[in-house]
Every structure is written in structure tokens, then in C-alpha cells.
C-alpha positions in Angstrom: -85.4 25.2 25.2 -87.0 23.6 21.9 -83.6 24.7 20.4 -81.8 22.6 23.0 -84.2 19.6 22.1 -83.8 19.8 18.5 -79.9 20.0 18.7 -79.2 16.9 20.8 -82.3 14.9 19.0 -80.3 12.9 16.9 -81.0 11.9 12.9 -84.1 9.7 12.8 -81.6 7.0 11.3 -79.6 6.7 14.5 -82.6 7.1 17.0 -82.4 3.3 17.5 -78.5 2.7 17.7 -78.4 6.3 20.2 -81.4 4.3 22.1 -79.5 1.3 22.3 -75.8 2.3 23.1 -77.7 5.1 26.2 -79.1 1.6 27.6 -76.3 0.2 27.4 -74.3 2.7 28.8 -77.0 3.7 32.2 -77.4 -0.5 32.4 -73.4 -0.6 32.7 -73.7 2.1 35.0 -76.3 0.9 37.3 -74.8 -2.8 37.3 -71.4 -1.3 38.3 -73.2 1.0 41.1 -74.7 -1.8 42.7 -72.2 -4.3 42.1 -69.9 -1.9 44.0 -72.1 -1.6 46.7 -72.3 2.4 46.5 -75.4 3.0 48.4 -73.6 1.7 51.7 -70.8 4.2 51.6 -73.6 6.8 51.8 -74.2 5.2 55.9 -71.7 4.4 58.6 -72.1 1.2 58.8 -68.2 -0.5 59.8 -69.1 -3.2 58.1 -69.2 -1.0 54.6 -65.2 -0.6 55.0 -65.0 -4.5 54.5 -66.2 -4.3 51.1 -62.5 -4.4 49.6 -61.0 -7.2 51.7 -57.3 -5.4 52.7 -59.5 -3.7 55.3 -60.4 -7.1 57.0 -57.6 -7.0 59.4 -58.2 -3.1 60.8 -62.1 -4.3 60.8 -61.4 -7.3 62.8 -59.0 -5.4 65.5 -61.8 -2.7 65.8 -64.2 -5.1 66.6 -62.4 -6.5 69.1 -61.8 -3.3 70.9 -63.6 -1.0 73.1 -63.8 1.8 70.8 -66.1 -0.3 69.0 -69.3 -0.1 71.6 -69.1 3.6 71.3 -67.8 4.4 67.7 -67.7 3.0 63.9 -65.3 3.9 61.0 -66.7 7.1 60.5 -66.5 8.5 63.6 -62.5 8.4 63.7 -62.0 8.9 60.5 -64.0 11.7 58.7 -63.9 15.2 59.6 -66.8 15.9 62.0 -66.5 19.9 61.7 -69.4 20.4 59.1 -71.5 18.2 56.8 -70.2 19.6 53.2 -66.5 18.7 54.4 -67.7 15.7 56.4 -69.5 14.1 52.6 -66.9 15.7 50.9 -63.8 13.9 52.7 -65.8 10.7 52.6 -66.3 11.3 48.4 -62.8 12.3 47.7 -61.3 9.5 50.1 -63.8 6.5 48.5 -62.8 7.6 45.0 -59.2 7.2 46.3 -59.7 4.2 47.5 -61.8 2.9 44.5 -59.4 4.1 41.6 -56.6 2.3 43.9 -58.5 -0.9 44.1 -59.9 -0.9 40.7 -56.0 -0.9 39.7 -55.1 -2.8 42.3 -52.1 -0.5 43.5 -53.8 -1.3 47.2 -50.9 -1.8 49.6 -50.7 -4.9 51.8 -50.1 -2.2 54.7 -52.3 0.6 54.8 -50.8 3.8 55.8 -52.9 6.5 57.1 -52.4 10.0 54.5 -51.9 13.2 55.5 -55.6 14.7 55.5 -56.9 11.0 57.5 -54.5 11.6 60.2 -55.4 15.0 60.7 -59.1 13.9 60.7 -58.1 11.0 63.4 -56.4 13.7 65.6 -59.2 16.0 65.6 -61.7 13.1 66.4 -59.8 12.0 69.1 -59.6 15.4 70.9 -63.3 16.4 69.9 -63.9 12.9 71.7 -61.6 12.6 74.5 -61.1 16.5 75.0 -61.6 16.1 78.6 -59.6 13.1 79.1 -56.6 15.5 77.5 -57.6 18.8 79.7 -58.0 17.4 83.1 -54.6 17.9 84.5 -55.2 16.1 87.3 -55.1 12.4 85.7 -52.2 13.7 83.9 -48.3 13.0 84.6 -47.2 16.9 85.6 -45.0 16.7 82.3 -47.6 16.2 79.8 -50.1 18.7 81.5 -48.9 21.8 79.4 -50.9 22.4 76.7 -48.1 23.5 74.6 -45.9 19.9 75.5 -49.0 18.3 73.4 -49.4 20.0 70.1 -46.3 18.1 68.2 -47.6 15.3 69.1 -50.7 12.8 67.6 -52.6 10.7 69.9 -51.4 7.7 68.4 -47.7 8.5 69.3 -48.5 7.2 73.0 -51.7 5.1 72.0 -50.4 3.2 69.3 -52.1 0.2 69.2 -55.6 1.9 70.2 -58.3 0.7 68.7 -56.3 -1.4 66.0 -54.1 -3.4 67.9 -51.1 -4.1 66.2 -52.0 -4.9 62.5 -48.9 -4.6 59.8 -51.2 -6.4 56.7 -53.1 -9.1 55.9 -50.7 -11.7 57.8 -51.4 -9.9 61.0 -54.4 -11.6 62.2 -54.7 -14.5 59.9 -57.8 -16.3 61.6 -59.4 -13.2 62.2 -63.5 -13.6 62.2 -65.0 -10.9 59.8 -68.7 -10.8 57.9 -68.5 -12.9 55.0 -69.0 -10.9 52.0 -71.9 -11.3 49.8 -71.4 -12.9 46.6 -72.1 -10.2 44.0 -73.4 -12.8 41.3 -77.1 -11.9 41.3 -79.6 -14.8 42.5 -80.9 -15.3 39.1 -78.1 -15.7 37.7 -77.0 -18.5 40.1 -80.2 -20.3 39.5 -79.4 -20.4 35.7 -75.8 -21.3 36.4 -77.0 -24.4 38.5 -79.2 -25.2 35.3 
């Protein structure tokens, strides 16, 4: 262990510069962390998914629903099967979402991928499962089991709980949280100076 120590113990004459450029680097890091607001994709809070403002519009037509007395973000779409896969889908699917707006390659209209839909189809059986079972509130054509499994949900229930949202322009005067403003108070105060 002392061996360790010694090897990554740098030269006395760059001590100070290796101090210096490590607090420079972990204070970068720590600004960006909050700045991005990365402790609140660690909760389900729906209003964490309005942090990049191309979600306004699916936020807005969510909170407008009826899905949104019983559910949040989360609860459609992440996978609910375990909690490794559920934290994992959420960490693989923010960094997506991150590196995409960081570049800003974001689309005006969000498409759902491959691995989100599945997670959407599986939340809406685990949730609705005997909504989907009971044959009797069922036209006799869709009761078979086996009519259902090429189909997603959404195929019928399109516009459930989003409405009908193609972008930005889709619900113009739509009535969201404001964001914060991510310039820090103190800095404001010696702005206004």
C-alpha cells in the first residue's frame, strides 16, 4: 500500500500545480453535477423530466390526464422487473438523453426506442393486467390471448396519457413548472452590483 502512495505522490515541485488542477477538475465536476440537476434523476419526481425543455409538451399532456393521479414518468417508463435493471435502464437512458442534449442532436419529436417501448408495454400489462384478462369487458375478437401479443397497447390507445403531441408546436400554451434559473444566488446579487 505505501508503494501505491509513493507512486502516485507526485515530485514535490508539482505538488502545488497537481493540487491546483485536482481542484479544479472535482470543482468543474461538482458545478456541472449540480448545475445539471443530477441528484433529481436519482427520484421519480415527473417534474425531473422537464429539466431539458423538449419534454415540456409530453409533461404538460401527462398532467392533464388521468394517468397522472395514479402514476409519474417512472412508472411507464422504466422496467419495474428488478432494481439493478430498473437503476440501470434509468442510467443508460439519462446518459442517452444527456450526451443527446449536450450536442443538441435532441429531436423536436421524440420517438420512443426500442428498449422504452418494451418497458411501456410491460408497465401497462403489469398495471392493467386485469383490465386485459377479463374477457368479459372484452369485444369476443380481442379476447384470445394469442390475437394480443403482436400488438402494443398504444396501437388501440394511442393518445393515452399523451394526448396527441407531434413536438414543441403541439401544445403551445401549455402550463408547465418554470425552471429554475441555474445562475447561483450569489452570483445574481453580484451581477445586480
Amino acid at each position: 500500500m505505501n508503494k501505491l502512495i509513493r507512486i502516485l505522490t507526485p515530485p514535490d515541485k508539482w505538488k502545488f500545480p497537481v493540487i491546483v488542477l485536482l481542484g479544479v477538475f472535482f470543482g468543474l465536476g461538482a458545478f456541472t453535477f449540480h448545475l445539471s440537476k443530477a441528484p433529481s434523476y436519482l427520484s421519480d419526481s415527473p417534474e425531473t423530466c422537464i429539466n431539458c425543455h423538449i419534454m415540456a409538451p409530453e409533461y404538460s399532456t401527462w398532467a392533464h390526464s388521468a394517468h397522472r393521479e395514479y402514476t409519474n414518468c417512472n412508472d411507464c417508463h422504466v422496467p419495474h422487473n428488478n432494481m439493478v435493471n430498473h437503476y440501470y435502464f434509468k442510467a443508460m437512458d439519462g446518459l442517452r438523453h444527456a450526451t443527446m442534449f449536450t450536442l443538441r442532436a435532441e429531436p423536436q419529436v421524440i420517438q420512443i426506442k426500442e428498449a422504452g417501448a418494451k418497458a411501456v408495454q410491460n408497465n401497462c400489462i403489469r398495471c392493467h393486467s386485469n383490465v386485459i384478462t377479463d374477457t368479459k369487458m372484452m369485444r369476443p375478437e380481442f379476447a384470445h390471448n394469442d390475437l394480443r401479443k403482436d400488438r402494443q397497447c398504444w396501437d388501440c390507445h394511442r393518445e393515452v396519457p399523451h394526448g396527441r403531441v407531434k413536438g414543441l408546436a403541439s401544445t403551445p400554451y401549455a402550463l408547465v413548472p418554470l425552471l429554475e434559473s441555474p445562475v447561483p444566488s450569489w452570483l445574481k446579487k453580484l451581477m445586480d452590483n
